[in-house]
C-alpha positions in Angstrom: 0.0 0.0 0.0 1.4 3.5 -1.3 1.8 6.4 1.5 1.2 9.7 0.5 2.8 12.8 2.4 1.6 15.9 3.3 3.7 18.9 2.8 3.4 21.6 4.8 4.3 24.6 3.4 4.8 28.6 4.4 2.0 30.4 3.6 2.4 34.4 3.4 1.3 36.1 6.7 -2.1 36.2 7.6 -4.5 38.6 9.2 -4.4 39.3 13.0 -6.6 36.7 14.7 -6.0 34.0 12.9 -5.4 30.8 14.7 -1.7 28.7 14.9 -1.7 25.3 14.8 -1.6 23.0 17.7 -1.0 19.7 18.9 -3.8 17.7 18.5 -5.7 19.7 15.6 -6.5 17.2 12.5 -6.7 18.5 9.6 -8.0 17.0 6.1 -8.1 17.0 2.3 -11.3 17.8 0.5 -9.9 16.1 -2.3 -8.2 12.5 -1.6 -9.9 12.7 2.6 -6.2 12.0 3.7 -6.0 13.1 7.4 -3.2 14.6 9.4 -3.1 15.0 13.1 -0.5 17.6 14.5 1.6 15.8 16.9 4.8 18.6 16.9 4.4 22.4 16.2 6.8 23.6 13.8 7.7 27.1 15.7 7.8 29.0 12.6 7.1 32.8 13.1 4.5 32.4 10.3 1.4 30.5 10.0 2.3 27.3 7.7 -0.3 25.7 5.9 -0.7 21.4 4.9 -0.5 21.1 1.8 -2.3 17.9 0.2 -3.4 17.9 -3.4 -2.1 21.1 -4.3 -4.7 22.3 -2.1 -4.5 23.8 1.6 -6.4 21.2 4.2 -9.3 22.1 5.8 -9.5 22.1 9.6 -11.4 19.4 11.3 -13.7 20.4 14.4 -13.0 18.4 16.9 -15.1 16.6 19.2 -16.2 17.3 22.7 
């Protein structure tokens, strides 16, 4: 069975209130419905996006 990779990727900055990852967010592709939980934050000064497709992934909601 084949593994794909996400790639995450530095997106340019983003407004003021927009939320950082953390660990324990999933997030998923609307196209192939690969999922990827966030087990280490990268640190970076900028938000990063996951790449997946060629398309950013979405972020899941998670459940209470």
């Amino acid at each position: 069975m084949a593994v794909k990779k996400a790639v995450a990727k530095r997106a340019p900055a983003k407004k003021a209130g927009a939320k950082q990852m953390s660990v324990g967010d999933t997030y998923s592709c609307g196209v192939c419905g690969l999922a990827v939980t966030i087990d280490d934050v990268c640190g970076c000064v900028d938000t990063c996006d996951i790449i997946c497709c060629d398309t950013p992934m979405k972020k899941k909601r998670s459940k209470k």
